[in-house]
N, C-alpha and C positions, 0 to 999 in steps of 0.2 A: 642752299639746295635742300627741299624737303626728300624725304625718306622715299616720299613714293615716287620722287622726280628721279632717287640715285637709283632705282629698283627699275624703271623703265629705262634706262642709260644702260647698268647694266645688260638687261636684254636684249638690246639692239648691239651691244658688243659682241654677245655670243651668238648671235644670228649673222654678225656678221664675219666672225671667227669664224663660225659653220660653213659659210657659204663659199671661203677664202680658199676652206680646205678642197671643194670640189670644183671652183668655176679656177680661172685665169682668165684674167684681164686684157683683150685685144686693144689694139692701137688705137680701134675707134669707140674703145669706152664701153662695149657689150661683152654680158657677162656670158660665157658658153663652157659648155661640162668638159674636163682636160679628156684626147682622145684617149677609148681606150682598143686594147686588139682585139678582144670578145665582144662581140655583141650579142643579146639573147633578143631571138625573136617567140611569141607566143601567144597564145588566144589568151583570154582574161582568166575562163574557167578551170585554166593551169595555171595560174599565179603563183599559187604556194609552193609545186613542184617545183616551175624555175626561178623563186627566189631559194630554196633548198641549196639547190644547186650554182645557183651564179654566190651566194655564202661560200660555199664548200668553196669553190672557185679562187674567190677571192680571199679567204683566209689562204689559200695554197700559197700566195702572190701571182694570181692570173687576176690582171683589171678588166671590170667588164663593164659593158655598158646595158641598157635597160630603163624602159618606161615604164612607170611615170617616175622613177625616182631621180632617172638622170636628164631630167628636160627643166631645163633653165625657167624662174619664174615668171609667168605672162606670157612665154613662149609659143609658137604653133608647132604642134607635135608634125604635122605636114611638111616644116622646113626643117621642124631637128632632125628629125629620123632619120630623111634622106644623106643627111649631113655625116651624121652618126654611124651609119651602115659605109658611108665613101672611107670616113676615115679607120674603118676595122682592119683587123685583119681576117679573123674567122668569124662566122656566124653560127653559133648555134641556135638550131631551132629545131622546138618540140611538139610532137607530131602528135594529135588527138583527133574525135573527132570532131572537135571542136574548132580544129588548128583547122580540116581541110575545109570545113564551112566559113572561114576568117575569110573575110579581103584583104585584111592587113597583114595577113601573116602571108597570104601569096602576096602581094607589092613588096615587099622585104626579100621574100625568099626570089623575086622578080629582077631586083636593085642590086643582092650579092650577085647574080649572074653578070648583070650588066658591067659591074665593076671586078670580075673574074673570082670573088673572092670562094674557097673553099667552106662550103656546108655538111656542121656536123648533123646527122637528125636524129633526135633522141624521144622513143615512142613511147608514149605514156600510157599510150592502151593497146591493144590488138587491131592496130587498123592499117591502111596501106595508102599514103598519100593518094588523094583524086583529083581527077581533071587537069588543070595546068601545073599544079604543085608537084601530080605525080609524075608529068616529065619532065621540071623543074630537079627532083629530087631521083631522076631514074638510074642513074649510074655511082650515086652516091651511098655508104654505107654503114646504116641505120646502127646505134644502142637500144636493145632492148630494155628499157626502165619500169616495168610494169610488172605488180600491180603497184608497187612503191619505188619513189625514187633513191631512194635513201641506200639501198645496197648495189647501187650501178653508180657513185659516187666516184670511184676510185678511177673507174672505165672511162665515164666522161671528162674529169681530169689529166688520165694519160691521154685521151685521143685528142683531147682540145691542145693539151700542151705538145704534140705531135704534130699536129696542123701547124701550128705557130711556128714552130723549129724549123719546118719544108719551108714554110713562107718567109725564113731569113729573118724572124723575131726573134728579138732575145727575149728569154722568159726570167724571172725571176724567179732565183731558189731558194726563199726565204719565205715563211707564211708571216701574216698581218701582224703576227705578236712582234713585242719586242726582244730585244734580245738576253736580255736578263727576263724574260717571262717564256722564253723559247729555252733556254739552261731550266730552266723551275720547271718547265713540263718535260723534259728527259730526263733532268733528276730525280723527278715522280714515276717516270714509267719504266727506269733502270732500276729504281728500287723496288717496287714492285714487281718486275722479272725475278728479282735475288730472292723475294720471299717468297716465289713460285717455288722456286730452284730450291732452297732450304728446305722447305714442307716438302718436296718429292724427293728430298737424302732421305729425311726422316722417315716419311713413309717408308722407302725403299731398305732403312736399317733396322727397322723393326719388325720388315717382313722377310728379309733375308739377312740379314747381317746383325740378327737380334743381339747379340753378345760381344759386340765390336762397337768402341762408341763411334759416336757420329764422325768429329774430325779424324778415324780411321780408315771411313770406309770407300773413301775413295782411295787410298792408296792399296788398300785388298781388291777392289775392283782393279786396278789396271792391273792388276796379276791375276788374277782368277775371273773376271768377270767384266773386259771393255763394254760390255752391250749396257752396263751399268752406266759407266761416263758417257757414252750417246744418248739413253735417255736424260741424262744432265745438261748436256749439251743442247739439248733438241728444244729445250727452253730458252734462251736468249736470240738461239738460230729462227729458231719461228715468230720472236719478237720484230726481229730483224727482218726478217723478211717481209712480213706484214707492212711493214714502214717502208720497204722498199715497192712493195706490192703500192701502196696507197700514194706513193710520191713520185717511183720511177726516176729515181733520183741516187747513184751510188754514191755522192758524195754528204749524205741526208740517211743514208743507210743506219748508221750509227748512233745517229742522235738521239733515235726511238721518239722524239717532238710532238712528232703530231699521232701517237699510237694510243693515247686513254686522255692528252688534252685537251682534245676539240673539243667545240658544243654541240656539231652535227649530229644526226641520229646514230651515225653507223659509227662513232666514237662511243657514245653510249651504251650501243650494243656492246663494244668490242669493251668496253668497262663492265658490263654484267657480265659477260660471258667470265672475268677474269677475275670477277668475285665468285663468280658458280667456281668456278677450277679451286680457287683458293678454301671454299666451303668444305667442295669434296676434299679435299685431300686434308684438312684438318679434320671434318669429321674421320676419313679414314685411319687417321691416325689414333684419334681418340678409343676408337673401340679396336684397334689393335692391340693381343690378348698379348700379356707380360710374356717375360721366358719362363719364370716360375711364377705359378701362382697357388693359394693354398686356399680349402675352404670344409666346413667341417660338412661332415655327411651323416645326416639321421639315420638311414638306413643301415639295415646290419649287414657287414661285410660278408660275401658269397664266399664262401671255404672250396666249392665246387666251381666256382669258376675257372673252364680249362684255360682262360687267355692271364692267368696271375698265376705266380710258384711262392711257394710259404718260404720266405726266407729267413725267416726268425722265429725262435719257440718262443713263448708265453711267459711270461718272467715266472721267476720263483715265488710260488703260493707260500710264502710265510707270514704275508700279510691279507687278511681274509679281503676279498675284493667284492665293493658294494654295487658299483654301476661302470660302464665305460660309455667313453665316445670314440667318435669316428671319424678322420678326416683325408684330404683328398688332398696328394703331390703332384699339382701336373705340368711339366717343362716342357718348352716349344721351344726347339732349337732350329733354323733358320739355318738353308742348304747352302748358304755361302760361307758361312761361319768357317775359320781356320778349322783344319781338322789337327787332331791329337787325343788324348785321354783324358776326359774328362771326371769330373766327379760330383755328385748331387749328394747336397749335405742335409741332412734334417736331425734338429736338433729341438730338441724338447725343457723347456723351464719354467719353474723348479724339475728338477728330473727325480729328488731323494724323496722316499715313502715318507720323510716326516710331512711334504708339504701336499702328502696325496696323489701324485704323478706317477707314473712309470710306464715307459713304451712297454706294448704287448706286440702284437703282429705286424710286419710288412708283407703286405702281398705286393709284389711288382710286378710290372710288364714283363712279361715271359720274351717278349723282343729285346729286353737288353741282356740275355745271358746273363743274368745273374742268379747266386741258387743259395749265397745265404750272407747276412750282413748283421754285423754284431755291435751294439750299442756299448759306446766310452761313453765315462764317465767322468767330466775333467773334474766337478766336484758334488759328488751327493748331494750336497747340501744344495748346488746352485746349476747346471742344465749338464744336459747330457747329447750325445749325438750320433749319428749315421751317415757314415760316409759309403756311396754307392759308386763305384767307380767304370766306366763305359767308354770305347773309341767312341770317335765320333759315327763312324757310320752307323754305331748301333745306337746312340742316343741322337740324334738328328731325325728332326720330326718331332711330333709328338707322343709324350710319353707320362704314364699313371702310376704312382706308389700310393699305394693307400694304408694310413698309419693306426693302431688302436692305441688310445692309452687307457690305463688303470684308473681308477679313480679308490681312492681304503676308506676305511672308517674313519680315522685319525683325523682326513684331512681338513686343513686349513687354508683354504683356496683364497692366493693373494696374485693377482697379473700374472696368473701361469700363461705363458704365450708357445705356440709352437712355430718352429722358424724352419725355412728352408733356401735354400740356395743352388747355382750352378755355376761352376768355374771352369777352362779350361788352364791346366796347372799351370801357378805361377801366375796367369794374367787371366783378361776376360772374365769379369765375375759380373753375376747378377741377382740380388736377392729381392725375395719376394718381401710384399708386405708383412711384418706378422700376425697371425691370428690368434688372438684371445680365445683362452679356453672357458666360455662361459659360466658362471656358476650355477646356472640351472643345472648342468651337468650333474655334481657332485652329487651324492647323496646326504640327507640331511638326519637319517637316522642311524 
């Protein structure tokens, strides 16, 4: 056998596999399409809408029937049709203007009468059945599908597989995947729910629960804050529902299957919509401001400022001072946080005049009752600190210390950094980046 004799064999094998899958074999040798309980009637110029929808359909596991695809080769569509429509159970048909100028689509809609079958009609434009069709169709009750079919998908699914149910069909509750390909898309779309759910703690702990880590903060929600675990909750719940919404099916509830793995449109959409969710709320997170953050301030510090109280005098001038800087303490404490007494630490290194350092002023937020705070020194030689202590309800929220250091002649500016922090005692700590004290600062003469 040559190559091109085994290449022609082949193809006639999977044409004939192809055709195995959708015809069955009668006793007199004629190939005909296996019945199914939908039949889709429609004008031509709707084609694309109801193959949309007889897909949708039939990935759900609803069989349908439909020309030209399901008419036997060589066939006359005059004797399948008639055939096709006796053996149905429901008919849908989609209603355009196109559909009421059809012959064929009233001979079908003509044919379901004669054989009693239940018609669904689903309109693809704003129009109203005419002439025989519309009292063919008058006691019957239309889906509105228009201007696209693609978000009335779910509708025409429940209603068709509603018809079916009344007329003593069983329906199939499984869609066309298999079933190791029906596991791969709940496992895809259960996981994707968790990493909804995880990016909205997160957000939610660093906008309220800033100082409590993550795996905390749901157990401080169910004491201080249930409306927290609802909105945690209200993410799988709406997963689930959706999937219940789309299937109509409680035992299909859970699977989440067919919720981001179809190929239909309105899967698609429901996959953007859930990359948008997942965008916002990591960018949300992203620019959400630390608990402490520090940052230097060119500007010279306002002495006249009524909303700051001078809590600290100016160090002692034994050392002739050449230039200073200026920097900014600001902590966001987050109204769910455990209440207690806190304390905001700022601490300064090198802190000893050999390396050029030395805290000068605090001015602080006149809202935390504070009125004076005195710099330790654990070692001259190596950082020194301020400890600012505050309940919560007076450091809750946001709140400004603003710090001067020294800069001497002497100095020899080597990674002086100034550091700060916030802790509720004992636990709950959060420190800020540190910031470099530049050496443009210094003075150089």
């Amino acid at each position: 056998m040559t190559v091109s004799a085994g290449r022609e064999v082949a193809a006639a094998t999977g044409r004939i596999l192809f055709h195995s899958r959708l015809y069955a074999v009668n006793p007199r040798l004629e190939l005909r399409r296996v019945p199914a309980p939908v039949f889709i009637s429609y004008a031509s110029p709707d084609l694309d809408s109801a193959i949309t929808a007889r897909d949708d359909l039939e990935t759900d596991g609803v069989e349908c029937w439909m020309a030209p695809r399901d008419v036997p080769p060589g066939a006359d569509f005059a004797e399948v049709i008639p055939a096709a429509i006796a053996e149905a159970t429901v008919v849908v048909l989609f209603l355009s203007a196109a559909a009421n100028a059809s012959d064929n689509v009233r001979r079908e809609a003509h044919l379901a009468l004669r054989h009693k079958l239940p018609i669904l009609p689903v309109r693809l434009e704003d129009v109203q059945p005419e002439g025989a069709l519309g009292f063919m169709l008058a006691d019957a009750q239309w889906i509105d599908a228009f201007p696209r079919v693609a978000p009335s998908l779910g509708r025409i699914r429940h209603e068709t597989r509603s018809l079916l149910e009344r007329a003593g069909k069983k329906v199939a509750t499984t869609t066309g995947r298999t079933r190791f390909q029906r596991i791969l898309a709940g496992a895809a779309a259960w996981s994707t729910v968790a990493i909804v759910t995880l990016l909205l703690l997160v957000w939610i702990q660093r906008t309220w629960f800033n100082l409590v880590p993550v795996v905390s903060v749901v157990f401080l929600a169910a004491r201080e804050a249930p409306l927290v675990l609802l909105a945690l909750a209200g993410v799988p719940a709406l997963a689930i529902a959706t999937q219940f919404w789309l299937h109509r099916d409680v035992r299909r509830a859970l699977s989440l299957d067919a919720l981001l793995g179809l190929g239909d449109t309105g899967a698609r959409v429901r996959l953007a919509g859930t990359g948008v969710i997942v965008g916002l709320l990591v960018s949300a997170i992203s620019v959400a401001p630390p608990a402490v953050a520090i940052h230097l301030e060119h500007a010279p510090i306002d002495r006249n400022n009524p909303a700051f109280t001078r809590a600290l005098a100016a160090p002692l001038r034994n050392y002739l001072s050449q230039c200073r800087s200026h920097y900014v303490v600001t902590t966001r404490v987050g109204r769910l946080n455990p209440p207690g007494e806190y304390v905001v630490r700022i601490a300064l290194a090198p802190y000893a005049t050999r390396d050029g350092i030395e805290f000068g002023d605090l001015l602080v937020d006149a809202r935390l009752g504070l009125t004076q705070a005195d710099p330790i020194a654990d070692d001259q030689r190596k950082s020194g600190y301020v400890d600012l202590k505050a309940p919560f309800n007076l450091i809750v929220g946001e709140r400004i210390v603003r710090v001067q250091t020294t800069h001497y002649r002497d100095a020899a500016p080597n990674t002086s950094q100034i550091m700060a922090s916030i802790a509720l005692t004992d636990h709950s700590r959060a420190d800020a980046s540190p910031q470099s004290i530049p050496q443009s600062v210094f003075c150089t003469d």
